[in-house]
KEKE-3310 file (N, C-alpha, C; in steps of 0.2 Angstrom, whole numbers, plus 5000, padded with zeros to 4 digits):
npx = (5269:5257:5256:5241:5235:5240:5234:5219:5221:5223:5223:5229:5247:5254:5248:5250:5265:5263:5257:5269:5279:5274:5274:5287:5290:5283:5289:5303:5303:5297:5309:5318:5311:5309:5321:5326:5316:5320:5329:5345:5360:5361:5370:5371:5359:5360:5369:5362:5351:5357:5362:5352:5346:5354:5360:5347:5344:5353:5351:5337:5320:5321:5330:5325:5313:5322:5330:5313:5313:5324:5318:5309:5309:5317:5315:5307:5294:5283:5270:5261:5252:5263:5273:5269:5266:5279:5285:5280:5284:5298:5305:5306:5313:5329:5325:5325:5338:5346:5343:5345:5359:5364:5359:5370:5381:5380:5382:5396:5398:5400:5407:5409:5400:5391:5375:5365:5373:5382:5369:5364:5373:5375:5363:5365:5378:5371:5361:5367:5378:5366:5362:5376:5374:5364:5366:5380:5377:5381:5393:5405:5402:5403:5403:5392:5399:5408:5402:5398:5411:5414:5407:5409:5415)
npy = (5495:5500:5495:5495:5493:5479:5471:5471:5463:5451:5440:5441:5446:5433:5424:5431:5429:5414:5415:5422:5412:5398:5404:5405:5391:5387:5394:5391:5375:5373:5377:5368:5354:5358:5358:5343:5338:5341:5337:5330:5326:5317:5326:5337:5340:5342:5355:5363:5364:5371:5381:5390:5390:5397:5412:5415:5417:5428:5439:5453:5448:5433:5433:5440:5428:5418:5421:5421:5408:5405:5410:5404:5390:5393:5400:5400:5404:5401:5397:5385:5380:5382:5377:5366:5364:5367:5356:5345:5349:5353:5343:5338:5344:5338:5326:5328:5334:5323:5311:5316:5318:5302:5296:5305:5300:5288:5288:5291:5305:5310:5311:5296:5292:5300:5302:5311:5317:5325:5331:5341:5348:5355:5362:5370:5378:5386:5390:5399:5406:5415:5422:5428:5437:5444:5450:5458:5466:5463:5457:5445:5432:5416:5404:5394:5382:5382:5377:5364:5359:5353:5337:5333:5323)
npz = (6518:6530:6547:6552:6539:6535:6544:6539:6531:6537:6551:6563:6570:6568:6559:6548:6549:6545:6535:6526:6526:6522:6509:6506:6508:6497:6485:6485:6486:6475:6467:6470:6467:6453:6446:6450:6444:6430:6414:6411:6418:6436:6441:6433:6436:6450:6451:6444:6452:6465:6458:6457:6467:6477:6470:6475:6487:6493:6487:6484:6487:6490:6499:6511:6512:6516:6527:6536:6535:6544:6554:6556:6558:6570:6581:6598:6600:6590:6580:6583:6569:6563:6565:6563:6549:6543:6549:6540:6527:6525:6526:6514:6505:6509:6504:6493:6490:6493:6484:6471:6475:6480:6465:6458:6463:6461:6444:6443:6449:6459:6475:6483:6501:6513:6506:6513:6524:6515:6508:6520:6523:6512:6513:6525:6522:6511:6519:6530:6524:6518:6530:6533:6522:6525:6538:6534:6520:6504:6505:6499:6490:6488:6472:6464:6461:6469:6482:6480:6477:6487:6485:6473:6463)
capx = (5262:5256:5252:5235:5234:5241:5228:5215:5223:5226:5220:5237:5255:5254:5244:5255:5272:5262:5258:5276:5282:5269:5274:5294:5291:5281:5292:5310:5301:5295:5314:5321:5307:5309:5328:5324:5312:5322:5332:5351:5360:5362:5376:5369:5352:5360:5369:5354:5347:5360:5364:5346:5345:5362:5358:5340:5347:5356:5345:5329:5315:5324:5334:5321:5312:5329:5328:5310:5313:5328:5317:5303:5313:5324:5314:5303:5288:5281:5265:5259:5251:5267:5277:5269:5269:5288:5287:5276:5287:5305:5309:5307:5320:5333:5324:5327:5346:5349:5341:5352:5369:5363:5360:5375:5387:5379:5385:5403:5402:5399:5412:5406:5400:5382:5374:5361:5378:5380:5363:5364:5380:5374:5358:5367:5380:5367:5357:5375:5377:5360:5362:5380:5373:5357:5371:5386:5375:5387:5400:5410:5398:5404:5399:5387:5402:5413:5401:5397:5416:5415:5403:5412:5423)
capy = (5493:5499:5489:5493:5489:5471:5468:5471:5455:5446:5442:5444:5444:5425:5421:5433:5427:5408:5416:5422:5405:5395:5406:5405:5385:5385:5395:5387:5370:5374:5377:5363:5350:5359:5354:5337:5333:5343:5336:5328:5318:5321:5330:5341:5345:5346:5362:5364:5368:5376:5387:5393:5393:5401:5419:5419:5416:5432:5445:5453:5445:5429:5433:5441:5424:5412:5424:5421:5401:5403:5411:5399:5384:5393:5403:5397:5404:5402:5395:5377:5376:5386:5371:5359:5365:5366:5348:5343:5352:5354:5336:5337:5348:5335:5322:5329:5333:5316:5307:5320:5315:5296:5295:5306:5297:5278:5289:5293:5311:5315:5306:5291:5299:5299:5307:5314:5322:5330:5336:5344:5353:5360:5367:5372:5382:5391:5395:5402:5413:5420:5423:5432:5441:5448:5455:5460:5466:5466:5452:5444:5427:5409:5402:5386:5378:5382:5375:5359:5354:5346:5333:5332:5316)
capz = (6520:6535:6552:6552:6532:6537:6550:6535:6526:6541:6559:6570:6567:6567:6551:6544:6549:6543:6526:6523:6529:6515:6502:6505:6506:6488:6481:6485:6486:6467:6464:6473:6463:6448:6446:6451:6438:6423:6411:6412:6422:6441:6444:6430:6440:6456:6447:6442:6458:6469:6453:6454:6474:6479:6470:6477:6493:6493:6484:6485:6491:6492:6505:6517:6513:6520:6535:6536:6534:6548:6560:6558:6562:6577:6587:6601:6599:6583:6580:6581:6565:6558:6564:6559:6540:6542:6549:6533:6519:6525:6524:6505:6505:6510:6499:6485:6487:6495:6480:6467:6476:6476:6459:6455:6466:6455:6438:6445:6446:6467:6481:6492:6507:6515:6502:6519:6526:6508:6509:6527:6522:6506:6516:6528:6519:6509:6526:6533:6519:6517:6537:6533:6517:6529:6543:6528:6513:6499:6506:6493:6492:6484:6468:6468:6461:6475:6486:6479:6475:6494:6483:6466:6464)
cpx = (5262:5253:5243:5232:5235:5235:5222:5215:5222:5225:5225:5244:5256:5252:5248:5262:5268:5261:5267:5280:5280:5272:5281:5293:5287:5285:5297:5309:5301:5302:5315:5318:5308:5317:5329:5319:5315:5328:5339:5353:5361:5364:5374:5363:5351:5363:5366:5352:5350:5363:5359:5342:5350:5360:5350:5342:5351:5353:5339:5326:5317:5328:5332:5316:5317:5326:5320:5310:5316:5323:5312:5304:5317:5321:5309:5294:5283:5276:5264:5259:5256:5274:5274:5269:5274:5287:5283:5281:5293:5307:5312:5311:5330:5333:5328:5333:5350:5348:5345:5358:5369:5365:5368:5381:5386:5383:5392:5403:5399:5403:5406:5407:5392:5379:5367:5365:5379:5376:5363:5369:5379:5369:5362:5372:5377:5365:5363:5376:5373:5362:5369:5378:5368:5362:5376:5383:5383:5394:5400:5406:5403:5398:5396:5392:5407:5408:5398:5404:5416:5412:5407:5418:5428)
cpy = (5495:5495:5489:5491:5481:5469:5466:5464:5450:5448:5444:5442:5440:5423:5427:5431:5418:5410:5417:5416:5400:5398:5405:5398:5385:5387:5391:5380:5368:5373:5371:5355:5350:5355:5346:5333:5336:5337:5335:5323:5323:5324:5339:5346:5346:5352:5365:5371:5372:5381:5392:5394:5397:5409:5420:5420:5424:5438:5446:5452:5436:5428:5433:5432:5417:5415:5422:5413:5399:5403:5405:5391:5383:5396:5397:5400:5405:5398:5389:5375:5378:5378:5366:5358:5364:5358:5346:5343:5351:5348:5333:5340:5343:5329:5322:5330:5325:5312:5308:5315:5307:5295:5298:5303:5288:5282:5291:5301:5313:5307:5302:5297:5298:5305:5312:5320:5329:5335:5344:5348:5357:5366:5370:5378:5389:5395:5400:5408:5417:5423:5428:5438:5447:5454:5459:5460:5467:5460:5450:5435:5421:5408:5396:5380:5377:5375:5367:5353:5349:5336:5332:5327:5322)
cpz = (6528:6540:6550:6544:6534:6541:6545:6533:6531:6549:6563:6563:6563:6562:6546:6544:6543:6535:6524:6524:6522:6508:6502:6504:6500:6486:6480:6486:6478:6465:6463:6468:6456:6445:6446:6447:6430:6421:6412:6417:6429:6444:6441:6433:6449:6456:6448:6447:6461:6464:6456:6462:6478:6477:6474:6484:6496:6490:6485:6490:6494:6498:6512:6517:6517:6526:6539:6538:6538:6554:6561:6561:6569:6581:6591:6602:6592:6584:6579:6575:6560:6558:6562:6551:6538:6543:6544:6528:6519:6523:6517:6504:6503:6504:6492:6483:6487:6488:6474:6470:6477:6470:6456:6457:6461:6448:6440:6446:6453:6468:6483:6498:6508:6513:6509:6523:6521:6510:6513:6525:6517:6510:6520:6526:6515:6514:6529:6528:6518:6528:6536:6529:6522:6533:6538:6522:6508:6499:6500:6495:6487:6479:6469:6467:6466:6482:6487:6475:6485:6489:6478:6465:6458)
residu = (UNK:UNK:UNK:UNK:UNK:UNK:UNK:UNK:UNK:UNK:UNK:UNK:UNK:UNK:UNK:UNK:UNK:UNK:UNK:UNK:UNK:UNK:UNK:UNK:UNK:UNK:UNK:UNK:UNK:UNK:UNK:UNK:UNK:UNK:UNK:UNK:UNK:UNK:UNK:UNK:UNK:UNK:UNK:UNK:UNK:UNK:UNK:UNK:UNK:UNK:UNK:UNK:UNK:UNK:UNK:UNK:UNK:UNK:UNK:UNK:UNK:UNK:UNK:UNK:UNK:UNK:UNK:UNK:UNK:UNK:UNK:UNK:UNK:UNK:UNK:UNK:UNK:UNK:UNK:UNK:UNK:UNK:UNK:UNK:UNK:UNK:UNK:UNK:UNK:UNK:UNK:UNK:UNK:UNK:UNK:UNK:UNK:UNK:UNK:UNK:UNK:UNK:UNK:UNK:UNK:UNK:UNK:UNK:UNK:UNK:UNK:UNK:UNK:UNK:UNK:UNK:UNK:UNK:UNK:UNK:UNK:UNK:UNK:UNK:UNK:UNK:UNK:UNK:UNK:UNK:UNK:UNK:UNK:UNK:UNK:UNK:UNK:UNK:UNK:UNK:UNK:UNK:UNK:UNK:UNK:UNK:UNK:UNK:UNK:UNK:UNK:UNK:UNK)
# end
């Protein structure tokens, strides 16, 4: 597409970096939630979800959206109403692992350990990879289960 096509759709930059920001949090929220309300127990639908976030994470359009979800978090100018949407939606992110390795930690099958530290390291690893993938297309990536034996009694 070209620039002046985009301007068609959209007034500046800004309301296009904020669409692609909105539509990377529906979609990977969708996942995130999705996992969270299926079926099993929850070691099983925390699988689930870094099965089903990990390859997006690395391919595709998935990729350029992580990228798009690092910047939106890390630069310093990005748009007000663009931060406040993140400060609105991102938190659910954590919720929903925290609440997984809770529960999975009551059925025996995640270590003691703050299930909130869990959390942050599972995102963060994801993030980290999709950030090595972006620089090193092609690297040799970890499976969801490598990255979630930190958590695995």
């Amino acid at each position: 597409m070209s620039a002046g096509l985009a301007y068609h759709y959209f007034a500046s930059k800004e309301e296009l970096f904020h669409e692609l920001v909105t539509l990377a949090l529906d979609i990977s929220l969708n996942v995130y939630e999705t996992a969270h309300s299926s079926p099993g127990t929850a070691w099983e639908r925390l699988v689930r979800l870094v099965s089903n976030v990990v390859p997006a994470a690395y391919r595709g359009l998935g990729s350029l959206f992580f990228l798009v979800m690092i910047q939106s978090q890390t630069y310093l100018n990005v748009p007000q109403a663009t931060r406040d949407l993140i400060a609105r939606r991102v938190p659910r992110y954590n919720a929903v692992l925290i609440d997984l390795i809770e529960k999975a930690q009551a059925e025996g099958s995640a270590r003691d350990g703050d299930p909130a530290a869990f959390a942050n390291a599972i995102n963060g690893i994801i993030q980290g990879l999709a950030v090595l993938n972006a620089s090193s297309p092609g690297v040799q990536m970890p499976d969801p289960e490598t990255i979630l034996r930190m958590v695995q009694v």
